[in-house]
N, C-alpha and C positions, 0 to 999 in steps of 0.2 A: 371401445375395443376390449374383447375379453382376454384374460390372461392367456385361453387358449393357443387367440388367434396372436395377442402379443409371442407368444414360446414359438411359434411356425412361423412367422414372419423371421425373428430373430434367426432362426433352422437354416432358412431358403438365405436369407443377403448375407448369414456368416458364414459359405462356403470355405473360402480361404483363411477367414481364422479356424475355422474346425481343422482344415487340412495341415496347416501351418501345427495343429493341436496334436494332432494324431503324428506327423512328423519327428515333434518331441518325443514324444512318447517310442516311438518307433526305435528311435535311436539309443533310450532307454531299455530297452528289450523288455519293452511291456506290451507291444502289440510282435502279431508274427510276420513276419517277412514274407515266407514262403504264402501264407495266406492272408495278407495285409487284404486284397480286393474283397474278400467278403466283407472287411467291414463298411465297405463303402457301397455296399451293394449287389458285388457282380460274384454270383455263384461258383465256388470250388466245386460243384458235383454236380454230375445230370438230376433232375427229380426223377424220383423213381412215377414207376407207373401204378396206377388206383389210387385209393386215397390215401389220402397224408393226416396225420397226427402231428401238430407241432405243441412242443415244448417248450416255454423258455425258463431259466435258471441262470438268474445272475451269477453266481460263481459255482467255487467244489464244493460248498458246503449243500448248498440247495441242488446241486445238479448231482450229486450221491445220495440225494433225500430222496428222488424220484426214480434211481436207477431200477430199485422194485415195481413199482408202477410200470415203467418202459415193458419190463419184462412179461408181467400181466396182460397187457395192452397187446403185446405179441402173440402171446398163446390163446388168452380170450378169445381175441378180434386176427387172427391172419393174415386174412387179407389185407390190413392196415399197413402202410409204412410210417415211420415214428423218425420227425427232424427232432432232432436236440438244438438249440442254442446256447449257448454262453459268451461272456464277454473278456474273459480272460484268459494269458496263455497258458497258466496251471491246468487250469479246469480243461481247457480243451485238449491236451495233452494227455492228462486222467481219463478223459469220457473216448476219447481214441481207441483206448487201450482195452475200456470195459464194456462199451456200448454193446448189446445185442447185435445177432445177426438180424437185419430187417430194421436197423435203426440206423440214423447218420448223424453226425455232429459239423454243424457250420458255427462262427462267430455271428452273433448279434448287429444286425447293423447299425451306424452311429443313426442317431434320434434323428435323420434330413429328409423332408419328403423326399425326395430323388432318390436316395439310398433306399427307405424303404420302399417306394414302390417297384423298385430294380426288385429289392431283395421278395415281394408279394408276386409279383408279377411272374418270377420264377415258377417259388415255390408250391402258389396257390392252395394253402391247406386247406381240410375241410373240417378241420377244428382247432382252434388255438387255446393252449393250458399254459397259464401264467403259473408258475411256483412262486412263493411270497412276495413282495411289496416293491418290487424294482420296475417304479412306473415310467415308463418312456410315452411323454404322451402321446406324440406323430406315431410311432408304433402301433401305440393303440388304439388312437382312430382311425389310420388308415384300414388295420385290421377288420373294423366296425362297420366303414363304409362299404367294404366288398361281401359283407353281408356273411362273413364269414362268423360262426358262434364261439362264445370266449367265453375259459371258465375259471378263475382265479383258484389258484389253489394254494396252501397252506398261507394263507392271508396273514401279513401281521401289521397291526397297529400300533406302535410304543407309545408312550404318553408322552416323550420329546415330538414322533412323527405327529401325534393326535392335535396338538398344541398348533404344530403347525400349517396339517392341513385347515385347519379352524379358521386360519385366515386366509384363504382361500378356497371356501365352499363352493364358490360356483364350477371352479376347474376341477374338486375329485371328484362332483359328482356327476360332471361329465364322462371323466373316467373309470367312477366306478358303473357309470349305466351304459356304458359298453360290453358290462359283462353280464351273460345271464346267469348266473351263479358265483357267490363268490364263499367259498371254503373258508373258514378262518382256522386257524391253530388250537384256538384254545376257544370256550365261550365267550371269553372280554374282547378277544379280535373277532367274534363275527357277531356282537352287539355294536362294537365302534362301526366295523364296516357299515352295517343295517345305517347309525345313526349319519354317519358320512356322505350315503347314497346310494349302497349297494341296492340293486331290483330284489335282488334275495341270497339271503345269507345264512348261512350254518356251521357247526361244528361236528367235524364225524372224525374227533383224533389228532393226534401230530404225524405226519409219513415219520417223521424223521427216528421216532419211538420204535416204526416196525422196520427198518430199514435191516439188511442181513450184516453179518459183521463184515467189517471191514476184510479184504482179499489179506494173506500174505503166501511168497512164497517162498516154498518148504523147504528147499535146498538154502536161499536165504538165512532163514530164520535159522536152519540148523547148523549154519558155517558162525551167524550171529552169538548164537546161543556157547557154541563152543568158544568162541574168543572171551567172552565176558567171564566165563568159569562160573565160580560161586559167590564173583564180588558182590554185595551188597548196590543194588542201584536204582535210581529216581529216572523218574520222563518229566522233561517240561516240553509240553506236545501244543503246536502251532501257535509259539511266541512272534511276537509282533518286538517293534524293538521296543529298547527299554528293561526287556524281558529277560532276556537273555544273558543280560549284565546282573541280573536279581541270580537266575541259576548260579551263574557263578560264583555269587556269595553266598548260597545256601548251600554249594559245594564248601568251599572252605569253612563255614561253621558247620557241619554235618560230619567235615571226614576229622574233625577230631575228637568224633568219640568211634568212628565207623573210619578207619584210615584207610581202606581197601575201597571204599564209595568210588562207583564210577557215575556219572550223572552224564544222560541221555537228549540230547537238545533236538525238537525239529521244530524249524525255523515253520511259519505258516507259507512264507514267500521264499521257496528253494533259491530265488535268486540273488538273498541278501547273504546267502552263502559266505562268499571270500570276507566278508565286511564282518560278522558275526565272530568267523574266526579269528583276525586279526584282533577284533574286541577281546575277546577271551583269552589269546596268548598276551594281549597287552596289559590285563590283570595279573599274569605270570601263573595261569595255568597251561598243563598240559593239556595239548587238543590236539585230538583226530578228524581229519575232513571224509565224509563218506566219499562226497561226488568227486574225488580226488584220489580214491583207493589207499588211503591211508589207513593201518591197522590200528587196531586197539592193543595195547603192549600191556604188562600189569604197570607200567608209568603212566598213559594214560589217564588223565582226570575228569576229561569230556569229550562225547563223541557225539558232534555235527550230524547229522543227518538231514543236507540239503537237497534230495530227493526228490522227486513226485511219486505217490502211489504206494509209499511205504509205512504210513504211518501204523496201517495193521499189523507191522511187524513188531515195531517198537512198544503197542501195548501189548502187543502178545510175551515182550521180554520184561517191562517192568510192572511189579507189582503195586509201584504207586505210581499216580498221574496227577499232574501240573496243568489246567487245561488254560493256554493260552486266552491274550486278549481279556485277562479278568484283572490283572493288576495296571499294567500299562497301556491303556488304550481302555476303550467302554465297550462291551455289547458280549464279551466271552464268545465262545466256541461250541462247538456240540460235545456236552460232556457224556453222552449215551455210546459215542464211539467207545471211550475208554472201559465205561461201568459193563457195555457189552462181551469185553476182553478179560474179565476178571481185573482191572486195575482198580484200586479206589482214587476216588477222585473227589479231586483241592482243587479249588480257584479262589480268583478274588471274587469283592464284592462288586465287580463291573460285568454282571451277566445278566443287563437288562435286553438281550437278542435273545436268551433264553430264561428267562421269568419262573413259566411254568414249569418247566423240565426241572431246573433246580431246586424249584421248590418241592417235587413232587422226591426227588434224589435224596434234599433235608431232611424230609418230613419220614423218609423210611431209614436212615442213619447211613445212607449210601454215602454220603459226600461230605467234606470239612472245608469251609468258608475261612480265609485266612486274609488280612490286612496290609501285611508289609510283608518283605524281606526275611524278618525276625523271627514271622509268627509260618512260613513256608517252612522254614527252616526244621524249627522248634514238631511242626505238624512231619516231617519228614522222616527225620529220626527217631521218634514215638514209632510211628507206621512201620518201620522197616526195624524195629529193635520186638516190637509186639505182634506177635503171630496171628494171635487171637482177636486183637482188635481186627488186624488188617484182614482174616479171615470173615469176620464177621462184615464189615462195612462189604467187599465185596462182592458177598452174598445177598446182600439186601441190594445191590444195585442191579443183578442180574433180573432178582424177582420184579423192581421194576420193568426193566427192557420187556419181561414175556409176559408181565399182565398187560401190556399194548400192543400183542401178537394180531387183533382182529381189525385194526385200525384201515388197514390195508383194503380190506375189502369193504369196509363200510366208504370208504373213498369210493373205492370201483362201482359200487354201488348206487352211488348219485352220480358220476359220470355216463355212466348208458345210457341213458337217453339223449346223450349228446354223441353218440360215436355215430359218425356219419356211414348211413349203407348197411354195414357191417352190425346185426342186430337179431336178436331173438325173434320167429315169428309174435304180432301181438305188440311188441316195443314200438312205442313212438318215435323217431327219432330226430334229429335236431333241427331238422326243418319244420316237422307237425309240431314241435314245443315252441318253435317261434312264431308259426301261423298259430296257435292257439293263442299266444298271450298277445297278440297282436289286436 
């Protein structure tokens, strides 16, 4: 029996423990109430009429990497309607707010044959576009068997994930020959993919490099801008925990040389909110809660920002940036959000989800790589006491962002011949490219 068919059997008889699963979770206010039934299959929204584009993007980080793409997809192709999926309440919350006209966002449904074929049977797309490496298997063969064409895109392969698809060759390269194209990130993830099983693999960019900057709005930022005055002040932008308790101590060794430091916290997960703060007053600093209307006073010593959708504000106010998930926890954050805003930007040494991008950030003197507690600290104060440096690293992070301004279309560009219908006289489209390699 192959591990495939072992994972779908496991799918189909663990009904009630899934449900029992999602339960929990429910009650944790990790899945949504109001739209709990998509995850189980049963459609929040009519399909639109002609063809469908579907999407999927495991959370905000990937489902903001592709809102450029949606966009293009739109005005390129018109006639096209564009699903989103995601599997979180952040993210769906976020893609709510920002999704195009012509585009719709449902949750993912859980990995059970029965779910997804509710959730196929709906939707019926006439393309399906994976954003990086969040493999659902049943997903993606049911996907496969309706003969519908799939295109993997911004692929990643880490060297912990490569390790271990390794021991199990026969299942990714069933999943990866379900797709007729698979994008990688960078060159090393669309060699792993090729070596894995990908039918065909390339590299044309990271989305995440041409993405536009982050939203903020203006009355916001300029009620923000006014409260904060001229204090001196730091981001630590989508802390995980752990994180959070580190700001706080690079508050108290920072504000005494800088005693006016206000230091900026957004939580990655808006909903660890009340808990973050209590952490923080139980250090015996002063803390403002946003999602609680609570002001920033010159007492003030940190201000919470447990939010959705705001983080473009907060780099648009600090001059330095903290990019979560680098010191506690492994895999860092997208640190191009911040270098895009003029912040410069610190993490740790746990940004193996972003490899490339940091080293490409290193390598132009865009970004500072720091260890502990000590060395955040030590790297904060410099920054915010030196003009010139912080002026300088700045500028070199922007030049990165705009020398991967073309990325975008070199993507769009191998997706056309996959957009179903909707095509230049002369273009093949994704039916003729599958009866061709057939």
């Amino acid at each position: 029996m192959t591990a495939l068919a072992v994972y779908r059997a496991a799918a189909t008889l663990g009904g009630p423990l899934i449900r029992l699963y999602l339960s929990r979770r429910l009650k944790r206010g990790k899945e949504d109430a109001a739209r709990f039934g998509e995850r189980l299959g049963r459609p929040g929204l009519p399909r639109p009429e002609g063809r469908l584009v579907w999407l999927h993007a495991a959370s905000i980080g990937e489902a903001v990497s592709v809102l450029p793409l949606i966009d293009r997809l739109r005005c390129q192709w018109p006639g096209q309607s564009v699903l989103l999926t995601t599997g979180t309440v952040t993210s769906a919350r976020l893609m709510t707010a920002r999704l195009p006209e012509g585009a719709v966002h449902q949750y993912v449904p859980v990995d059970r044959p029965a779910y997804v074929r509710s959730f196929l049977a709906h939707w019926r797309p006439d393309l399906a576009v994976w954003a990086e490496s969040e493999f659902w298997p049943v997903l993606i063969t049911e996907t496969a068997r309706l003969g519908v064409p799939m295109v993997l895109l911004q692929g990643r392969v880490s060297d912990a994930s490569l390790v271990g698809w390794r021991r199990h060759p026969r299942l990714i390269r069933q999943l990866l020959s379900c797709f007729e194209l698979c994008l990688g990130q960078s060159e090393t993830d669309a060699q792993r993919l090729a070596v894995l099983g990908a039918r065909a693999s390339a590299c044309r960019g990271n989305l995440k490099l041409a993405a536009p900057a982050l939203p903020a709005d203006a009355a916001e930022l300029a009620e923000l801008q006014a409260a904060f005055g001229m204090r001196p002040r730091w981001l630590a932008a989508s802390t995980h925990p752990g994180e959070e308790a580190i700001a706080g101590g690079v508050h108290r060794r920072v504000r005494l040389s800088l005693p006016r430091l206000l230091t900026l916290v957004v939580p990655r997960h808006p909903e660890r909110g009340d808990a973050v703060v209590r952490d923080l007053r139980g250090a015996g600093l002063v803390v403002a809660q946003r999602s609680r209307g609570e002001p920033v006073t010159d007492g003030t010593d940190v201000y919470v920002a447990d939010t959705v959708g705001e983080l473009g504000v907060f780099y648009r106010l600090a001059p330095v940036a903290f990019i979560g998930k680098s010191l506690s926890g492994v895999g860092g954050q997208n640190p191009l959000e911040a270098a895009q805003l003029g912040s410069v930007v610190v993490y740790g040494p746990q940004m193996g989800n972003f490899v490339d991008i940091s080293a490409q950030l290193s390598a132009a003197g865009a970004s500072i790589t720091v260890d502990d507690e000590e060395g955040l600290a030590a790297t904060v104060l410099r920054l915010l006491t030196d003009a010139t440096e912080r002026t300088r690293r700045a500028e070199a992070g922007r030049c990165v962002v705009e020398a991967e301004a073309g990325v975008l279309d070199a993507v769009l560009e191998k997706l056309k011949p996959f957009m179903p219908a909707c095509r230049a006289p002369g273009e093949a489209g994704a039916g003729e490219v599958r009866r061709a390699r057939a």
